[in-house]
C-alpha positions as CSV (number, residue, x, y, z in Angstrom):
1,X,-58.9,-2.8,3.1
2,X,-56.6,-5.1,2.5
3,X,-55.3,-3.5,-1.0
4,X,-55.1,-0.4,0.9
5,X,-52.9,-1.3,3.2
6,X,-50.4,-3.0,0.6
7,X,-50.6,0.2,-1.6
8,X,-49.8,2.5,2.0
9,X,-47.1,0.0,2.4
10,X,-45.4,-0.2,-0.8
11,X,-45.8,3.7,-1.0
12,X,-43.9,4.4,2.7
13,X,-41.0,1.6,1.2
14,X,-40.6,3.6,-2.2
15,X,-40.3,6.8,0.5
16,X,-37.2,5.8,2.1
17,X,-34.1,6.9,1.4
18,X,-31.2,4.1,0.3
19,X,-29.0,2.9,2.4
20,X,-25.3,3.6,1.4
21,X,-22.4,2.1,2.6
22,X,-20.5,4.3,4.7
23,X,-17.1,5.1,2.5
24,X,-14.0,3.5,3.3
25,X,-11.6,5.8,4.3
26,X,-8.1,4.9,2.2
27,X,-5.3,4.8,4.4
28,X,-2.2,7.3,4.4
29,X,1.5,5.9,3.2
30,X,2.3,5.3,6.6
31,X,-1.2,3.5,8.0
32,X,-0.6,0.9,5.3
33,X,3.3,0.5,6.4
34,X,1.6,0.2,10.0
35,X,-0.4,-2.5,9.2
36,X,2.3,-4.9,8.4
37,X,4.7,-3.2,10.2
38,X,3.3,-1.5,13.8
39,X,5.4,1.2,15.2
40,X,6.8,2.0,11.5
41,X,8.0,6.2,11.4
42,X,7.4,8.3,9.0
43,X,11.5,9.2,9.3
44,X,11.9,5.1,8.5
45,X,10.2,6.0,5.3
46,X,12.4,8.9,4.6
47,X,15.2,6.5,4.9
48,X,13.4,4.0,3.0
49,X,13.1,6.3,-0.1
50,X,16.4,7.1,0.1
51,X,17.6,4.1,-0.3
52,X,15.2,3.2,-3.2
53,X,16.8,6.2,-4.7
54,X,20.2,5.2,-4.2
55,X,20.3,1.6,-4.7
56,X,17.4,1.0,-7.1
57,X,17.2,4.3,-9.2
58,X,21.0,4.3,-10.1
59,X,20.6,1.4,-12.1
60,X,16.6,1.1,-13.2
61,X,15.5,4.8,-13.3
62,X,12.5,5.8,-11.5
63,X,10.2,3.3,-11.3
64,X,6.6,3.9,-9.7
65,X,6.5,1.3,-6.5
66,X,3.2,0.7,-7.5
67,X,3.6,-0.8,-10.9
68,X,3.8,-4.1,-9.3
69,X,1.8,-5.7,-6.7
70,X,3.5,-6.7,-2.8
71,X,3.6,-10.3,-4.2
72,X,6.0,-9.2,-6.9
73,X,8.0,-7.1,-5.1
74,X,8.7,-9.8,-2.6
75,X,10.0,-11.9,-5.2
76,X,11.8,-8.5,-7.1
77,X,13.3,-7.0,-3.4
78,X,15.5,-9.8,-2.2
79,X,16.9,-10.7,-5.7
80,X,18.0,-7.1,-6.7
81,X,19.8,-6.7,-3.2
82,X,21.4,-10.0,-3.8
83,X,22.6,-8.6,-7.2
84,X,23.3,-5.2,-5.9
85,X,25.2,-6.4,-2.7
86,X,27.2,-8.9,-5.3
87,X,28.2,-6.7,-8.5
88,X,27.7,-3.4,-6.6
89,X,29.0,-3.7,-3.8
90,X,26.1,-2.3,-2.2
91,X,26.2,-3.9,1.6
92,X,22.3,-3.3,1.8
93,X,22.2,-5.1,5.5
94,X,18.7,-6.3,6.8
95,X,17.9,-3.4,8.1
96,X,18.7,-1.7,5.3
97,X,16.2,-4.6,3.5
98,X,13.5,-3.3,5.7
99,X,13.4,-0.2,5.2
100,X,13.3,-0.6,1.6
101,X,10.6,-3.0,1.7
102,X,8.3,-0.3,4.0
103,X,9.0,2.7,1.8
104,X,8.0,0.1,-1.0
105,X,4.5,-0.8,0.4
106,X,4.1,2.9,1.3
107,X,3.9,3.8,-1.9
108,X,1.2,0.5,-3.0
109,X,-1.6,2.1,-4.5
C-alpha cells in the first residue's frame, strides 16, 4: 500500500505543469527616466536629445548612449560640459546638464 501510494504520488508531481516566473516587463525610455527622475516628460527628452546632438555629436559623432554604463557616464557628462562650456563656449547651464543626463539614461539599454 504503502509503495502505491508513493508511485500515485510521484506520478501526480511529474503531472504538474512548471512553474514560470511571470516575465518582467522592460520598461519604456521614459519609465526608466521616471525612476530616477519622477515627473520627467517625454518633451524633456526631446530637449535632452537635442542637446546630445548639439553639444556632444558636433565634436564625437554619434555615439550609442548605451555603449557605456550610468556609472561612466556620470564620470564622462560633467567633464565634457566642463570642456565644452570652456573651449566651446557652450554655456550648457544645469538645467541644460539635466536634461542631458535624462535623455542619456533614456536611451540605457
Amino acid at each position: 500500500m504503502k509503495k502505491a501510494l508513493f508511485a500515485a504520488t510521484i506520478f501526480l508531481a511529474a503531472c504538474q505543469t512548471p512553474k514560470t516566473a511571470a516575465p518582467v516587463k522592460e520598461l519604456t525610455p521614459l519609465e526608466k527616466v521616471q525612476v530616477v527622475y519622477p515627473g520627467t516628460t517625454a518633451e524633456e527628452l526631446g530637449v535632452g536629445k537635442a542637446l546630445y546632438a548639439k553639444q556632444c555629436i558636433t565634436c564625437h559623432g554619434f555615439e550609442e548612449p548605451a555603449r557605456y554604463s550610468m556609472q561612466k557616464w556620470d564620470h564622462i557628462l560633467p567633464e565634457m560640459v566642463e570642456k565644452a562650456n570652456k573651449y566651446k563656449e557652450a554655456n550648457i547651464t544645469d538645467q541644460e546638464f539635466i536634461l542631458l543626463r535624462k535623455y542619456v539614461i533614456s536611451e540605457l539599454k
